[in-house]
Structures are given as structure tokens and as C-alpha cells.
Backbone as numpy.savetxt, mean C-alpha at the origin, in Angstrom:
# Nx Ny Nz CAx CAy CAz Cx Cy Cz
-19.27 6.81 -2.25 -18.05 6.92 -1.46 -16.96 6.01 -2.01
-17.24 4.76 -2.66 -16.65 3.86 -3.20 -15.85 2.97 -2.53
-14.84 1.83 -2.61 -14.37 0.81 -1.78 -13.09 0.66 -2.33
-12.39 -0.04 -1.32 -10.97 -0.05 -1.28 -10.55 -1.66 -1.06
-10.14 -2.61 -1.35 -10.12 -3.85 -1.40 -8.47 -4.58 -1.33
-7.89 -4.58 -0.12 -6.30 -5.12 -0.55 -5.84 -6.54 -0.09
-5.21 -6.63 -1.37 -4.73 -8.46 -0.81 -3.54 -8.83 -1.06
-3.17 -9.57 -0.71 -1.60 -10.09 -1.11 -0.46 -9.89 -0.33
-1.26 -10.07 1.00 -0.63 -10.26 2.36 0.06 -11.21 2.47
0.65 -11.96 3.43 0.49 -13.31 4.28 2.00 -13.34 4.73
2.18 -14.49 5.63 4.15 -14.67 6.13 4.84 -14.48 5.15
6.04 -14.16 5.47 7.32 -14.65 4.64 8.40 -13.93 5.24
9.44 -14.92 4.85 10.11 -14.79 6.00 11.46 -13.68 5.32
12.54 -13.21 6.31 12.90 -12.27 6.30 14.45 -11.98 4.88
14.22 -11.09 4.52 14.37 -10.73 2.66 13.59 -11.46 1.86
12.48 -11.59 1.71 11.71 -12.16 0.81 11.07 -11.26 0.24
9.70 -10.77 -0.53 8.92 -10.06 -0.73 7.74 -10.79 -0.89
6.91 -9.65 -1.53 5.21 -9.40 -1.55 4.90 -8.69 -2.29
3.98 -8.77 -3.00 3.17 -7.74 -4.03 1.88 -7.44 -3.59
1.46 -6.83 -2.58 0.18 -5.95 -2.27 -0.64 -5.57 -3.70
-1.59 -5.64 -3.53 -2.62 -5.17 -4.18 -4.26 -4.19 -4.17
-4.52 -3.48 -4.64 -6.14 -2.66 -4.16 -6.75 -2.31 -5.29
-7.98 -2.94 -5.12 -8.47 -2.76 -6.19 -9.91 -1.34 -5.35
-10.11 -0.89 -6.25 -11.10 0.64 -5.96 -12.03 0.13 -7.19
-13.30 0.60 -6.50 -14.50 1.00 -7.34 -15.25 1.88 -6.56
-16.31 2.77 -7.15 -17.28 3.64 -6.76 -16.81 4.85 -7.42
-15.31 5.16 -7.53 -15.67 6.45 -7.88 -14.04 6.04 -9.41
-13.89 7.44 -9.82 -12.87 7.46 -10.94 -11.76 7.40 -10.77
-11.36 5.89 -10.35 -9.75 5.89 -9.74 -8.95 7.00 -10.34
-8.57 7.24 -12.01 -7.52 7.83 -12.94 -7.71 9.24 -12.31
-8.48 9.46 -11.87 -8.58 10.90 -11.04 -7.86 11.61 -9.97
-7.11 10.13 -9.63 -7.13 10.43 -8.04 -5.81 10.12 -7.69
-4.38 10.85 -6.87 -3.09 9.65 -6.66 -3.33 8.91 -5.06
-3.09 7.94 -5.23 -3.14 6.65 -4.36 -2.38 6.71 -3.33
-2.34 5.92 -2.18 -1.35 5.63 -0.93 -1.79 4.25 -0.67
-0.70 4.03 -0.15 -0.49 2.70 0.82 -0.02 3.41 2.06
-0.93 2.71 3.30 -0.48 2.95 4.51 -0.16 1.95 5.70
0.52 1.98 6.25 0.52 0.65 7.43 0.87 0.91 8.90
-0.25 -0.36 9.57 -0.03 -0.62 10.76 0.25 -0.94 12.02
1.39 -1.26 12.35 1.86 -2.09 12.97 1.49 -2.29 14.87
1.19 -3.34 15.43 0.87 -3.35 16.63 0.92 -2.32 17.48
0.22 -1.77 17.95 0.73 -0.75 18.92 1.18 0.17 18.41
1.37 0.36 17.51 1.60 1.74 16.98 0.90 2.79 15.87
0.82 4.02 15.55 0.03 3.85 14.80 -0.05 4.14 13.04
-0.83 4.28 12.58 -1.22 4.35 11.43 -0.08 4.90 10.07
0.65 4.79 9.78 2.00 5.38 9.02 1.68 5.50 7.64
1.91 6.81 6.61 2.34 7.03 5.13 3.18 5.84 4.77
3.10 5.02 4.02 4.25 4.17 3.12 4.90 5.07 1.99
3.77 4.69 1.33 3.96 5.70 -0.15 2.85 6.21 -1.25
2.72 6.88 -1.95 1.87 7.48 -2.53 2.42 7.53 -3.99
1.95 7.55 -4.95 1.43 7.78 -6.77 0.77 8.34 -6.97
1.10 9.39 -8.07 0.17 10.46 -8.95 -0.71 9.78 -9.62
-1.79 10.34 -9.97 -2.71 9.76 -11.30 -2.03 9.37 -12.47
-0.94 9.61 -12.83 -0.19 9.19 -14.05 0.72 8.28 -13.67
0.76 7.29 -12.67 2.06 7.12 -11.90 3.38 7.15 -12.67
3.44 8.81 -12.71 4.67 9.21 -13.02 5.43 10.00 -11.17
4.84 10.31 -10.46 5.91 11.09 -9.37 4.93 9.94 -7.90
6.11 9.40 -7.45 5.95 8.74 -6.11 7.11 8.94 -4.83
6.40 8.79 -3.69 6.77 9.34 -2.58 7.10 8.00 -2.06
8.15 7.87 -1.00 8.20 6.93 -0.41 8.60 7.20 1.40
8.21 6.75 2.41 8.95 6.86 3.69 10.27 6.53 3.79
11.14 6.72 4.59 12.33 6.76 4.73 12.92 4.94 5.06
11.25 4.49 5.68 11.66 3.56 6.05 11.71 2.44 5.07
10.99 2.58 3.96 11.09 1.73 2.61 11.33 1.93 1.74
12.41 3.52 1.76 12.95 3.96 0.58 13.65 2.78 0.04
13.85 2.39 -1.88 14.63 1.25 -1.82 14.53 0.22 -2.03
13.27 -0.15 -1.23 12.97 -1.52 -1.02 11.86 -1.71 -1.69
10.65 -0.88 -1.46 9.50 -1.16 -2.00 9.33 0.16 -2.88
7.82 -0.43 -3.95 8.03 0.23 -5.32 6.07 -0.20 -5.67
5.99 1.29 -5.39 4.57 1.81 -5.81 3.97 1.98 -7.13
3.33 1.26 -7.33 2.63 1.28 -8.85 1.00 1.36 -8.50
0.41 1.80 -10.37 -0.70 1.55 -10.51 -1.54 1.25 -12.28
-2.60 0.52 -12.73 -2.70 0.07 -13.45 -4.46 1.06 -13.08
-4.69 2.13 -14.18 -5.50 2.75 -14.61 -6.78 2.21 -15.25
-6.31 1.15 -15.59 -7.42 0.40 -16.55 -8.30 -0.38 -15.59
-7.24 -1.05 -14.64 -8.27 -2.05 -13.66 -8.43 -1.07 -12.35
-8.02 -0.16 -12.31 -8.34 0.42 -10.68 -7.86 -0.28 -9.85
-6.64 -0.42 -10.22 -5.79 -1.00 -9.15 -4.65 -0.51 -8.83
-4.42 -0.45 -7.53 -2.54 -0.27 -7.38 -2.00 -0.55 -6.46
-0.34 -0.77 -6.64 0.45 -2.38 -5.91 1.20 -1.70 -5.16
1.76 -2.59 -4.18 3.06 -2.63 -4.11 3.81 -3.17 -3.70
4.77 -2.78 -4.35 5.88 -4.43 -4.47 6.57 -4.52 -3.13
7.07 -5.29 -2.23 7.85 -5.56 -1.40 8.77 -5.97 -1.50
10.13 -5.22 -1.47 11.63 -6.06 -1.44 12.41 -6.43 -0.05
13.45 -7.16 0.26 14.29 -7.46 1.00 12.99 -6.92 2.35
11.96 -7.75 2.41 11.28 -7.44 3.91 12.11 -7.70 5.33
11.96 -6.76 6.12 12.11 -7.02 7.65 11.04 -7.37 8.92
11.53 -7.83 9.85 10.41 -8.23 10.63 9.65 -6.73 11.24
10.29 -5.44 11.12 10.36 -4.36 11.11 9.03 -3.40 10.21
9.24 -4.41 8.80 7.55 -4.64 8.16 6.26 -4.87 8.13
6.30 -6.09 9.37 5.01 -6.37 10.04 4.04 -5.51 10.11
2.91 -5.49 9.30 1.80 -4.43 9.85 0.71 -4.83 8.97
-0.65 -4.27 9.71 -1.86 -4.49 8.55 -1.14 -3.34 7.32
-1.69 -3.68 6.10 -1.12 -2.88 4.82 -2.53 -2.10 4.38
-2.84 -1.09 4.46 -3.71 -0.24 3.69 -3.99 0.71 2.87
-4.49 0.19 2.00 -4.56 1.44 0.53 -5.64 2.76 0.79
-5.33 3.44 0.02 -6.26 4.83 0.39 -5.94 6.05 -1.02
-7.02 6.83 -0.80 -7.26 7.84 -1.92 -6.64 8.93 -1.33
-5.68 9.69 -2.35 -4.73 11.08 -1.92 -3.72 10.94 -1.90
-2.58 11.98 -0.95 -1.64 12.06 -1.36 -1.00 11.78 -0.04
-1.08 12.41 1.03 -0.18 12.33 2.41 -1.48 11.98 3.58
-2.77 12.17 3.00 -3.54 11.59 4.07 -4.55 10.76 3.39
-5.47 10.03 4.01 -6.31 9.36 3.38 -7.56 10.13 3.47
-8.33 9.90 2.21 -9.58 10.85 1.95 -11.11 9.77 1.71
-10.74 8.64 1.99 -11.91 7.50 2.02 -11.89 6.94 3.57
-12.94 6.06 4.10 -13.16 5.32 4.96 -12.00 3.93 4.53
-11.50 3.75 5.52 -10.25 2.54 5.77 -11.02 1.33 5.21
-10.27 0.45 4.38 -10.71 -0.97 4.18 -10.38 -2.04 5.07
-10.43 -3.43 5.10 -10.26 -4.04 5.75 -9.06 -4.13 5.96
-7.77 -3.86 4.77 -6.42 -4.05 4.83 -5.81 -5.20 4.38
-4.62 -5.60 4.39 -4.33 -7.46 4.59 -2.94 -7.14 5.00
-2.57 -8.30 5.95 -2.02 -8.66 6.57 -0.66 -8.82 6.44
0.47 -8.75 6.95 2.02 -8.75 6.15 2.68 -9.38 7.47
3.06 -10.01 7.74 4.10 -10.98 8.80 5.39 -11.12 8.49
5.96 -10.75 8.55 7.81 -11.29 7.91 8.54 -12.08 9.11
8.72 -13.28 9.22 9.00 -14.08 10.55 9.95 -15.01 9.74
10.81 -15.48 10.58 11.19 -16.92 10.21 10.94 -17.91 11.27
């Protein structure tokens, strides 16, 4: 089934950024295009953005068109993403996932994103 692993959470306060990270093993990442998804209190589960297997074509929500910027690195089975000019509006667990508009693995633990001053 394979695993999903993301880090590079934590505070920061408001226009700052973050570089998220997920690393995958179990199955053939280069196979597959990626998502980031997030959570925020009480609400639920949201598309961020998604990458092709080549990360040549990426999708973004309306709400981070702009700001943030989806990548991935084929070699390590990993893929990021960058956070620009954050809002407190950002706040949410951050979760990576296999596909394109839905997730096709069991959820990882996530990590954490706070934007406060």
C-alpha cells in the first residue's frame, strides 16, 4: 500500500513561508501525480494542489493560487511545497497523497502549519 511521510510544518507568522515536504515509499512514486491536501479546524478536508509524474502540469486552488508552488523530486520520492506570503487563513494539518483531485492511499499523519503572530 506504501506510506506517506510529511514534514516541515510549524508557526510562522503572517507573510512568511514554509517548505512542506513527503517523502513516499512502498510503491513507484514516478508513476504516480501527487497532491497536497489540507485541514483546517472544523472544517473539512480541501485539494491544495496536485503534479503530474513529470512535474510538468500543476493544479492549484483558488485559494493559493500565487502563493504556493508544487514540486517534486523523482529520484528521492519526494514532493514539496513551497509556501509564500502565508495567512492565518492557512492554518491547517498539511497532507500529501497519491492522484490527482482525490486521494488514492490511506492519510498520513500530516504536519502541522500555524501562521500566528
Amino acid at each position: 500500500q506504501g506510506e506517506l511521510v510529511a514534514s516541515g510544518g510549524g508557526l510562522v507568522q503572517p507573510g512568511g513561508s514554509l517548505r512542506l515536504s513527503c517523502r513516499a515509499s512502498g510503491f513507484t512514486f514516478s508513476n504516480y501525480p501527487m497532491n497536497w491536501f489540507r485541514q483546517a479546524p472544523g472544517k473539512e478536508r480541501e485539494l491544495v494542489a496536485y503534479v503530474d509524474r513529470t512535474d510538468d502540469i500543476t493544479y492549484y486552488s483558488d485559494a493559493v493560487k500565487g502563493r504556493f508552488a508544487i514540486s517534486r523530486n523523482n529520484a528521492e520520492s519526494t514532493v514539496y511545497l513551497q509556501m509564500n506570503s502565508l495567512q492565518p487563513e492557512d492554518t491547517a494539518v498539511y497532507y500529501c497523497n497519491r492522484g490527482w483531485t482525490v486521494p488514492t492511499m490511506s492519510w498520513g499523519q500530516g504536519t502541522q502549519v500555524t501562521v500566528s503572530s
